[in-house]
C-alpha positions in Angstrom: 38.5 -41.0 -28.8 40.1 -39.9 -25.6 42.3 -38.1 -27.0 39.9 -36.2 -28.8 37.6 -35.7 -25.9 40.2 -33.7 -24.3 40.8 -31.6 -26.7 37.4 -30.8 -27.0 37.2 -29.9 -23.3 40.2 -27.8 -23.9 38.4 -25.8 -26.6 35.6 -25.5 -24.5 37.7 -24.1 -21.5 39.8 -21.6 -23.8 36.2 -20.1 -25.8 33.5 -20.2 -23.3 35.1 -18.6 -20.6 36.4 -15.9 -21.9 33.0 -15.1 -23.4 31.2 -14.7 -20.1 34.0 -12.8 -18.1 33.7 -10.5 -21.1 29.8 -10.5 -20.3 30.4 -9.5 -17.1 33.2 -6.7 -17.6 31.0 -5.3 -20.4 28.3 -2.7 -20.4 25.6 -2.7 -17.3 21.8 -2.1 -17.2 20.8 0.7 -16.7 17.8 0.4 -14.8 17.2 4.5 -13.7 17.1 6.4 -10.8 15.5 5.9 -7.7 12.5 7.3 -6.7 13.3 8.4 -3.2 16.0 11.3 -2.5 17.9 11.3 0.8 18.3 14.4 2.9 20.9 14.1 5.7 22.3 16.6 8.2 26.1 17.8 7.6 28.3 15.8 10.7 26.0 12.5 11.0 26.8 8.9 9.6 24.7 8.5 6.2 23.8 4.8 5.2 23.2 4.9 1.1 21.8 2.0 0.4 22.0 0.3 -2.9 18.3 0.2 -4.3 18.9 -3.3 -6.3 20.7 -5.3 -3.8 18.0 -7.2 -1.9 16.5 -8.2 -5.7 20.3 -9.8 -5.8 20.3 -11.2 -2.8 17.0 -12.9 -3.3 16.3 -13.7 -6.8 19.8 -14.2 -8.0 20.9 -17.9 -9.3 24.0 -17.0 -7.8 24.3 -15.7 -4.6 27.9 -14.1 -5.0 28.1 -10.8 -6.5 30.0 -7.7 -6.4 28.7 -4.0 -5.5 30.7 -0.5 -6.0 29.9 2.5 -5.9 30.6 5.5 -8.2 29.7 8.9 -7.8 28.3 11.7 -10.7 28.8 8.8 -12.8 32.4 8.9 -12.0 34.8 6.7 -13.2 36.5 6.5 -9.6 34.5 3.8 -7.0 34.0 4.6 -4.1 35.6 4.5 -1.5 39.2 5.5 -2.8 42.6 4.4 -1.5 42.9 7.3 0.5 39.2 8.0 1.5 38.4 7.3 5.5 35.6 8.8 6.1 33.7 5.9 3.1 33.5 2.2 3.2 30.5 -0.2 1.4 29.2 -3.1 4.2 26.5 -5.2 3.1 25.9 -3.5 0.0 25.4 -0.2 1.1 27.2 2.8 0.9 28.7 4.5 4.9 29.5 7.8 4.9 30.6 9.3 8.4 30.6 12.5 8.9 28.6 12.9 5.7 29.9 16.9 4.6 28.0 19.0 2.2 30.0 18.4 -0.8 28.9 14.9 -0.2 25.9 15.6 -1.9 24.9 14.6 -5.6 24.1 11.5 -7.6 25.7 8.3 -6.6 25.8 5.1 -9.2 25.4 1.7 -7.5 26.5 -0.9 -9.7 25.8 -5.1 -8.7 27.5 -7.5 -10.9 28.1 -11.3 -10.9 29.6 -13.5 -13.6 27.0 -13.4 -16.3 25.1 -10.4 -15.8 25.2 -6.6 -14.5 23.4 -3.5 -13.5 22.9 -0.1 -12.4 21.0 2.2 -10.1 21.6 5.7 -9.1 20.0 7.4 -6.2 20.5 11.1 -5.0 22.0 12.3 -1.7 21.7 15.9 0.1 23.6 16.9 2.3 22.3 20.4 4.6 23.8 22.4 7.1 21.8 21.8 10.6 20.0 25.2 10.7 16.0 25.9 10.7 16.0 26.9 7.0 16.9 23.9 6.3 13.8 21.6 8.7 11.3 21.8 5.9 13.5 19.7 4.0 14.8 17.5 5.8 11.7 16.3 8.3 10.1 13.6 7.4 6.2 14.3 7.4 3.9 12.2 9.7 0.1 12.4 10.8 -2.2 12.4 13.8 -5.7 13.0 14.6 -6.8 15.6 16.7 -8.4 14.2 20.1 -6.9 10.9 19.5 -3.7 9.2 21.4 -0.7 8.5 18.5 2.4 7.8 18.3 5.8 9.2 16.0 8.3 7.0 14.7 11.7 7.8 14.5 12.9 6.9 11.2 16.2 4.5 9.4 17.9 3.5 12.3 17.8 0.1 11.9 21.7 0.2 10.8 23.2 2.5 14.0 21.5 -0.1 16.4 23.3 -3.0 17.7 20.9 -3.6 20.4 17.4 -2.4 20.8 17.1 -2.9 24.8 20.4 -0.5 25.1 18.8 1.8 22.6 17.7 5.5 24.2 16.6 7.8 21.8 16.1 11.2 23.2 13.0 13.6 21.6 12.6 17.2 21.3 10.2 19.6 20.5 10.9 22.7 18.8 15.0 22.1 20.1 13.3 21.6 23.5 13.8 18.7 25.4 11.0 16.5 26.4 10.3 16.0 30.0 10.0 12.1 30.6 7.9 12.9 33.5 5.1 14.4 31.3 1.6 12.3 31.2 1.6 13.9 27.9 4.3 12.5 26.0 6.1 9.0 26.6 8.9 7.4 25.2 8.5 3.9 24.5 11.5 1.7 25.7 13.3 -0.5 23.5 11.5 1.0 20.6 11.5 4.1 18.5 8.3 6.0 19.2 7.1 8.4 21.1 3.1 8.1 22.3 0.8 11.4 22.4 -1.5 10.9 24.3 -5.1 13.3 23.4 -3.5 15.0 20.1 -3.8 18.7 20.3 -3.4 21.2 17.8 -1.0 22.6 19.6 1.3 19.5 19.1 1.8 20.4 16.1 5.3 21.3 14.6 8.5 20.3 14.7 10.3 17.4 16.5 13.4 15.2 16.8 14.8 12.4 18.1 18.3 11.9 18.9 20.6 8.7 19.6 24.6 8.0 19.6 26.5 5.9 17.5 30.0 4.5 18.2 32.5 3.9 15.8 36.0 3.0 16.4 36.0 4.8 19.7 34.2 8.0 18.0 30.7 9.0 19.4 28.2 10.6 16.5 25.1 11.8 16.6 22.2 10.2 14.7 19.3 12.3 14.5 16.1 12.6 12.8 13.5 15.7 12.3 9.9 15.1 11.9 7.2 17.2 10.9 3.9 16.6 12.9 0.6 17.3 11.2 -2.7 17.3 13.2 -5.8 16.4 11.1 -9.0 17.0 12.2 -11.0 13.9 13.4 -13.6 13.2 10.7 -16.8 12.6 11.8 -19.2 9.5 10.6 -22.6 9.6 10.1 -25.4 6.6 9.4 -25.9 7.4 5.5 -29.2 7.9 3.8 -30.2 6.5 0.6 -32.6 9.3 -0.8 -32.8 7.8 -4.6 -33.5 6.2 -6.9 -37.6 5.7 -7.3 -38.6 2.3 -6.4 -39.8 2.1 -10.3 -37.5 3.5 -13.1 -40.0 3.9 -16.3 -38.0 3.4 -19.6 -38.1 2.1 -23.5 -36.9 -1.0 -24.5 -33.6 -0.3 -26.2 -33.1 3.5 -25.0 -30.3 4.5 -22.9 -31.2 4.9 -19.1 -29.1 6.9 -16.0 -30.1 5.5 -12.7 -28.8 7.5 -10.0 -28.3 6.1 -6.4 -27.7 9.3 -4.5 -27.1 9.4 -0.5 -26.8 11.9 1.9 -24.2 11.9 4.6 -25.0 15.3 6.6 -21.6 16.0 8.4 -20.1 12.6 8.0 -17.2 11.9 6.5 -17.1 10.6 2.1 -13.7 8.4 2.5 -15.2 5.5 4.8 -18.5 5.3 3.0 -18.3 2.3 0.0 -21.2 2.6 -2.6 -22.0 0.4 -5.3 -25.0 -1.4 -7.1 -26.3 -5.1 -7.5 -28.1 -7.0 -10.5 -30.4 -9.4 -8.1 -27.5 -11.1 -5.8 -24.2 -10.4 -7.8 -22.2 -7.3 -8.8 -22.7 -5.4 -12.1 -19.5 -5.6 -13.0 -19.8 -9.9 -12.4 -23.7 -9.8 -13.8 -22.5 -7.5 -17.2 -19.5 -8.5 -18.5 -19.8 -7.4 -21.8 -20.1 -3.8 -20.3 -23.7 -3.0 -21.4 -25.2 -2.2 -17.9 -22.3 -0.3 -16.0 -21.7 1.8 -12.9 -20.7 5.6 -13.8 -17.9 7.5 -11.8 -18.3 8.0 -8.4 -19.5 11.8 -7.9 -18.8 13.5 -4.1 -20.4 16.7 -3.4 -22.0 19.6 -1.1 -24.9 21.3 -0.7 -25.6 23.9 1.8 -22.8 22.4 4.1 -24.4 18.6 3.4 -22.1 16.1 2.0 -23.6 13.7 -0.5 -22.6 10.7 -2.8 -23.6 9.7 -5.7 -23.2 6.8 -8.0 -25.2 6.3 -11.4 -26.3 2.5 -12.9 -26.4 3.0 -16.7 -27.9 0.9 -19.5 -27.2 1.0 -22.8 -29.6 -0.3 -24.2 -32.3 -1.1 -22.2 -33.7 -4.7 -22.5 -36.6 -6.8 -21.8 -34.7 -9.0 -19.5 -34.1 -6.1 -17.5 -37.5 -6.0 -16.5 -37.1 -9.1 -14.9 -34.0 -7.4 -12.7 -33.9 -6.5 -9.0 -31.6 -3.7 -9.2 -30.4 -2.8 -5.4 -28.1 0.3 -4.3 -26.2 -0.6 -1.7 -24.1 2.2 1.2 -22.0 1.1 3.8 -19.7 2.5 6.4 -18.6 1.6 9.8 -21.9 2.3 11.6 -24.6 1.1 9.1 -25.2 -0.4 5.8 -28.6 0.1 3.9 -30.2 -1.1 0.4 -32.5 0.4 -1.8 -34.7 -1.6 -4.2 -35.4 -0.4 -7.8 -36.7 -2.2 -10.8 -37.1 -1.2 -14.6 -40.7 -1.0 -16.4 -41.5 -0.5 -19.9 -43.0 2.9 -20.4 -46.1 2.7 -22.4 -45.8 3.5 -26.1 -47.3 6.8 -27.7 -50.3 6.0 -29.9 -51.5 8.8 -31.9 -55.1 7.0 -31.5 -55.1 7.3 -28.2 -53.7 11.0 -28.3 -56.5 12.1 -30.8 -59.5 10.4 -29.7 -60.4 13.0 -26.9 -60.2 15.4 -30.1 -62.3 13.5 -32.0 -64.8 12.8 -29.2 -65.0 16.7 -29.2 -65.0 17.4 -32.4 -68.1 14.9 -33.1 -69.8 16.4 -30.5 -69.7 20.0 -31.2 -70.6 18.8 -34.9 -73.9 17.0 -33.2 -74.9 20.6 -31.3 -74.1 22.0 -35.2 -76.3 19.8 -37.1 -79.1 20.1 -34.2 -78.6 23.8 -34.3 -79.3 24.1 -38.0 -82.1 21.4 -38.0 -84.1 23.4 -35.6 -83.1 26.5 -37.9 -84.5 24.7 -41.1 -87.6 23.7 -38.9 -88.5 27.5 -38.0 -88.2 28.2 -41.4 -90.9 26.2 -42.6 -93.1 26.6 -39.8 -93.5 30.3 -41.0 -94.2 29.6 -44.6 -97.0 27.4 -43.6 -98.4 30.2 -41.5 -97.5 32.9 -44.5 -99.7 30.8 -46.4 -102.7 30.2 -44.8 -103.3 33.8 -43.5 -106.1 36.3 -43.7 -104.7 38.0 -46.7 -104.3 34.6 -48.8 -107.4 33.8 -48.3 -109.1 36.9 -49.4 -107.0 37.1 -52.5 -108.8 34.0 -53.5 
């Protein structure tokens, strides 16, 4: 039995082994490209990171795995015998200087000993020149009259110490004066405070730090693009419908609408929905027959308004027995407006015709009095045709 036990291990060693080492040398994942694009400047170190490492690193049963690089789907990893200016580090990709023939699509490929996949993610390499800020800056946002702050972006890799870390900033290629009450540097971190945003802030800026790397100073920079919105405005909303009764017919389709007026103020911070007595509708009607229509934001003569519409389909008699409530809120005020549903009479033709009739019996009354009083003439003048002069004498 030993015997055999052994050489069913060896077996086992010889078959299954093989199988998952040729698993792992086999075909990867493909799992597409990433969405975000990197734009660098031509002469600065460019980190690529590999988009799928950190799922690795945290999902994966085990924790040892290899990463290359390949580049325009390449059969050559990266970096090469003979290449200097690349090495990988944690999973990530250095390039330094990054050149503009570094640009293009670069494969990152993760493997362990039973599984493997694939990324690719797209560098862009531009000359350092104006034409080339629009693509390069990374957009952020202030509000006009507020105080703000821009970030310098990805530098998290070029700093080995955030207390030694000076990071320069420039406006438009122009220096910032650290002595100006308008902007300030933060120490120790990578923003710069505005203080009461201007439009004239607006534009271009950049921030600047050195990296060292065996004994070579580079340059790290990044451009932003500031944008100055204007402050939008908030204003205590105004429910101005519905009715606080909505007539209707049992099983007719009814629109509700809950409409609200906002003057000058602002439609993003201002929520508006509808209840069914203390619960949503969405909670109250599951099954979808009583639902709130789309969300509708408008003008009128320079107004803003909002509008949301409660729609049955049918209408029922329990219904009737609904408080419906609109509700508007925003950061200064929130208001509710009652309505409830009642059963519109129903049309009788009775009821329509009976003014006719009342009419038409009486102008048949003033007829048949008419004529009787015409009949009654009538005879009066016989009886006086009779008994005149001449009819007596011709007896």
């Amino acid at each position: 039995m030993f015997v055999l036990y052994v050489l069913i291990i060896c077996v086992y060693s010889f078959t299954v082994q093989p199988e998952e080492h040729t698993v792992a040398a086999g075909n990867c994942q493909f799992l597409g490209k990433h969405f975000k694009t990197d734009f660098k400047v031509e002469g600065e170190p460019v980190v690529l990171k590999c988009p799928q490492v950190q799922y690795w690193l945290w999902e994966s049963v085990s924790p040892h795995v290899n990463v290359t690089w390949h580049k325009n789907d390449s059969a050559r990893t990266i970096p090469g015998e003979e290449e200097t200016r690349m090495w990988v580090q944690d999973g990530a990709l250095w390039i330094l200087p990054a050149l503009q023939e570094d640009s293009g699509t670069y494969l990152c490929t993760v493997r362990n000993t039973s599984y493997c996949d694939e990324m690719s993610t797209e560098l862009r390499v531009f000359e350092k020149t104006e034409a080339s800020l629009p693509f390069i800056s990374y957009p952020q946002i202030l509000t006009l009259s507020t105080s703000g702050s821009l970030v310098c972006p990805e530098l998290s890799e070029f700093i080995r110490n955030k207390m030694d870390m000076k990071i320069q900033w420039y406006k438009d290629s122009v220096l910032l004066d650290q002595d100006n009450e308008k902007f300030l540097s933060v120490r120790g971190t990578s923003r710069l405070l505005i203080h009461n945003v201007s439009v004239e802030d607006a534009g271009y800026y950049s921030c600047a730090m050195t990296f060292a790397h065996e004994g070579m100073q580079y340059n790290v920079t990044r451009n932003i693009e500031l944008r100055v919105n204007k402050k939008e405005e908030e204003t205590i909303p105004v429910i101005i419908s519905p009715h606080q009764t909505i007539l209707a017919s049992l099983g007719s389709r009814l629109t509700i609408p809950c409409k609200v007026f906002l003057g000058a103020g602002t439609h993003s911070t201002t929520m508006l929905w509808w209840m069914a007595n203390t619960t949503s509708i969405e909670s109250a009607y599951q099954g979808g027959r009583v639902t709130e229509g789309q969300r509708q934001e408008y003008s009128e003569n320079n107004e803003n308004y909002i509008e949301v519409p409660l729609i049955f389909d049918p209408v029922i008699r329990e219904d009737l027995n609904t408080d419906f409530k609109c509700v508007v809120r925003n950061t200064l005020s929130t208001q509710m407006l009652r309505t409830t549903v009642k059963e519109a009479a129903t049309f009788s033709w009775g009821i329509a015709l009976a003014p006719l009739s009342l009419v038409f019996l009486v102008l048949v009354g003033i007829w048949m009095h008419r004529r009787y009083k015409h009949r009654t003439g009538k005879t009066y003048g016989l009886t006086t045709l009779k008994t005149g002069p001449d009819f007596q004498s011709r007896e």
